[in-house]
C-alpha positions as CSV (number, residue, x, y, z in Angstrom):
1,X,187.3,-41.1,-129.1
2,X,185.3,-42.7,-131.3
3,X,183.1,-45.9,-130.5
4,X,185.5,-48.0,-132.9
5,X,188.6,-46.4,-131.0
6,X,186.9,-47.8,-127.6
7,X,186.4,-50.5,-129.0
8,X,189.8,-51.6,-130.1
9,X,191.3,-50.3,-126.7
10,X,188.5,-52.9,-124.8
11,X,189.7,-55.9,-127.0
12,X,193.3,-54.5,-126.5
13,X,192.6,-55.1,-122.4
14,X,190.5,-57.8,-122.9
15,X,193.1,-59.7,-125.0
16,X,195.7,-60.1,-121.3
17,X,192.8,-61.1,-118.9
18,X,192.4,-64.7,-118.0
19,X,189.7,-66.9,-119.5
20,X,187.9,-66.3,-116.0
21,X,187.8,-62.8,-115.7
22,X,186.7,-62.6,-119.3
23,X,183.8,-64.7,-118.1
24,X,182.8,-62.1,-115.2
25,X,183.9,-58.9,-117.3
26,X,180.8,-60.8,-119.6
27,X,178.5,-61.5,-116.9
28,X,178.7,-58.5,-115.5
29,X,178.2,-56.6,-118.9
30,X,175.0,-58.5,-119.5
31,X,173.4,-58.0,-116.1
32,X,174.1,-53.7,-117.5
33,X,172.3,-54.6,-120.5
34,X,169.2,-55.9,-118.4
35,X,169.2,-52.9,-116.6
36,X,169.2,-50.4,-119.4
37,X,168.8,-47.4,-116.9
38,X,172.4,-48.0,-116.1
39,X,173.0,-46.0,-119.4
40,X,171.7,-42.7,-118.6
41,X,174.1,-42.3,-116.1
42,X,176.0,-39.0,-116.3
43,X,180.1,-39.0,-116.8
44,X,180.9,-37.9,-113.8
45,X,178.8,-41.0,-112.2
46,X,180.6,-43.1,-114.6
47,X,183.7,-41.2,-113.8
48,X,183.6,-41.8,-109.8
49,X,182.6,-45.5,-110.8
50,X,185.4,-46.3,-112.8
51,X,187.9,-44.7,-110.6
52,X,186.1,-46.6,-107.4
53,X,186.9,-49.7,-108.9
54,X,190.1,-49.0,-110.9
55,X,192.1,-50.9,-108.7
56,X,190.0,-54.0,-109.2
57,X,189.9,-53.2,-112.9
58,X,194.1,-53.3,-113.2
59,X,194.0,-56.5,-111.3
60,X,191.3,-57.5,-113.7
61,X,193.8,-57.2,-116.7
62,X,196.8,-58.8,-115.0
């Protein structure tokens, strides 16, 4: 998938949450952008983190 693809799937997702959860989805994706090691993490780390958390993440979008 391209970056624009993942792009336009984030604001698809984004577009349902709430006007608070859009405020922590932010905050959390600045405090990963102080910490710019948080980027060189493998796919599989990224993998097990998103699946961790997916339940959070669905109620997130509803």
């Amino acid at each position: 998938m391209s970056k624009e693809e993942i792009k336009n799937e984030i604001n698809k997702v984004l577009d349902h949450l709430s006007d608070n959860s859009l405020q922590d989805v932010l905050t959390m994706l600045k405090g990963l952008e102080d910490k710019p090691t948080v980027f060189h993490l493998d796919q599989a780390v990224l993998d097990k983190i998103l699946s961790d958390n997916n339940d959070l993440l669905e109620k997130l979008a509803k």
